[in-house]
C-alpha positions in Angstrom: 20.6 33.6 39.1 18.9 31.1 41.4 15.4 32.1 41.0 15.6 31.4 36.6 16.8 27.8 37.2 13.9 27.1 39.3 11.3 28.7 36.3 9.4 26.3 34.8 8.6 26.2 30.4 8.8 23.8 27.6 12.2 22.5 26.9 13.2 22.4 23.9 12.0 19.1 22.9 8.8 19.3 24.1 8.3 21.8 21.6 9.9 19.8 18.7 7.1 16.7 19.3 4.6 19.4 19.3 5.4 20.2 16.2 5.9 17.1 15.0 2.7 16.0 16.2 0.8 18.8 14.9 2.3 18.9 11.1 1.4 15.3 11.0 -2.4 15.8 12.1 -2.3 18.9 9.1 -0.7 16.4 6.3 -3.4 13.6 7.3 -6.3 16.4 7.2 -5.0 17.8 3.9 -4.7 14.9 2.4 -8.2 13.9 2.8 -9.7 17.0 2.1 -9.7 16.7 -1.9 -11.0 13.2 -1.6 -14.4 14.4 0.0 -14.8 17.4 -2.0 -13.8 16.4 -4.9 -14.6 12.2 -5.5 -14.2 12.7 -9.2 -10.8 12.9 -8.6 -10.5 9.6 -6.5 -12.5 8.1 -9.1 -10.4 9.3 -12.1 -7.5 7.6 -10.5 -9.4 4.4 -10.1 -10.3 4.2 -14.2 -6.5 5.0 -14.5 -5.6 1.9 -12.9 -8.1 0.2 -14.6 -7.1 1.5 -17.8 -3.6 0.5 -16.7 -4.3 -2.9 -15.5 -6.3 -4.0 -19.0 -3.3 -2.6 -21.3 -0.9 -4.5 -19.0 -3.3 -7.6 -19.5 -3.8 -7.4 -23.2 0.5 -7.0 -23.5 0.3 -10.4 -21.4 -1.7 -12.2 -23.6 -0.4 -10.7 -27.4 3.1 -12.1 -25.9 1.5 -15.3 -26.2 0.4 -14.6 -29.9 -3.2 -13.6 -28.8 -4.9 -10.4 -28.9 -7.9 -10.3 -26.3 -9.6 -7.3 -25.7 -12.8 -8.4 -23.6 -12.1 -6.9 -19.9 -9.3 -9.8 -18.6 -9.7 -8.2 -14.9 -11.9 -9.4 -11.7 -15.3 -8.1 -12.2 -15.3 -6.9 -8.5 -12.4 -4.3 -9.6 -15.2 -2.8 -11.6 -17.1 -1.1 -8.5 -16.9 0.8 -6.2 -18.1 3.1 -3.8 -18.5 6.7 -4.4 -17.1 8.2 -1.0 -19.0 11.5 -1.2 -22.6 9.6 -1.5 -21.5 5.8 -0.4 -23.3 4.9 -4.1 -22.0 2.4 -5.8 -20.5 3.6 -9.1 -20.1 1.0 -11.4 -17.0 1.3 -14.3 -17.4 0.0 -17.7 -14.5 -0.6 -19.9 -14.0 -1.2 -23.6 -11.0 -2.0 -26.0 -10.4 -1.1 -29.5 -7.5 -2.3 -31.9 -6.1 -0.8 -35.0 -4.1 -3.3 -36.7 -0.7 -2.4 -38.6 0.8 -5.9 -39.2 2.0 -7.6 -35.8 1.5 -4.0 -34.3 -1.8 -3.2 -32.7 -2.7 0.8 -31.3 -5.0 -0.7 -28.4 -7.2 2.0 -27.2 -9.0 1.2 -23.7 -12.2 3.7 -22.7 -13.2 3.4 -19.2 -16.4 5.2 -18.7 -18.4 6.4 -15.5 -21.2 8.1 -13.7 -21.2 9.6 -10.6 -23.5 12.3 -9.1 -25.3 12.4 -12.3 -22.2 13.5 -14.7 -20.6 11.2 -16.8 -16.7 10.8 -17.4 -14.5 8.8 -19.4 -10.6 8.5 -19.9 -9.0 6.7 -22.9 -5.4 5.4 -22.8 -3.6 4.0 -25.6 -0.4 1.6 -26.2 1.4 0.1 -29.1 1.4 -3.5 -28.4 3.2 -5.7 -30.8 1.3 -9.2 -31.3 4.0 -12.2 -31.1 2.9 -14.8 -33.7 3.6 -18.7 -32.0 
């Protein structure tokens, strides 16, 4: 009995932070994979939330009793940087209307190109125009 209490291991929470530790590293690696192989991706999410952001601007303004559908963002939002290449890739984004009375489809089209392919995603919202 005396010569297993002086044996020497891990105890049991030196093996617990080890895991810890390493599942952590894995999540951080996984989570950046896609993002280098695939920058479409990150980019697709980026003309979402530009997509997003004009709709959300254009429901600001026809609140007001205005419909504007020129890009109300900053002009910075509209680049940036390709993480597979470090180009630049530049966004471009239009806005249509279909008027029905005070109600207005708004379709926003944000176009880019990146590694010589071109992409676009449309989104489209119902906005109702309040008259002052």
């Amino acid at each position: 009995m005396g010569r297993l209490n002086n044996e020497r291991g891990f105890m049991l929470l030196n093996v617990i932070f080890l895991t810890l530790i390493t599942s952590f590293a894995a999540m951080l690696l996984m989570n950046a994979m896609p993002r280098v192989r695939n920058p479409q991706s990150v980019l697709k999410l980026t003309a979402i939330h530009l997509a997003n952001e004009q709709l959300a601007m254009i429901e600001s303004k026809a609140a007001d009793g205005e419909l504007d559908l020129n890009y109300l963002g900053k002009p910075e939002d509209l680049t940036t940087e390709n993480f597979s290449q470090k180009v630049p890739t530049t966004f471009n984004v239009t806005s249509t209307d279909k008027p029905n009375g005070n109600l207005h489809s708004v379709t926003v089209k944000v176009e880019w190109t990146a590694n010589g392919r071109e992409d676009f995603i449309e989104l489209e919202r119902t906005i109702r125009v309040v008259p002052k």
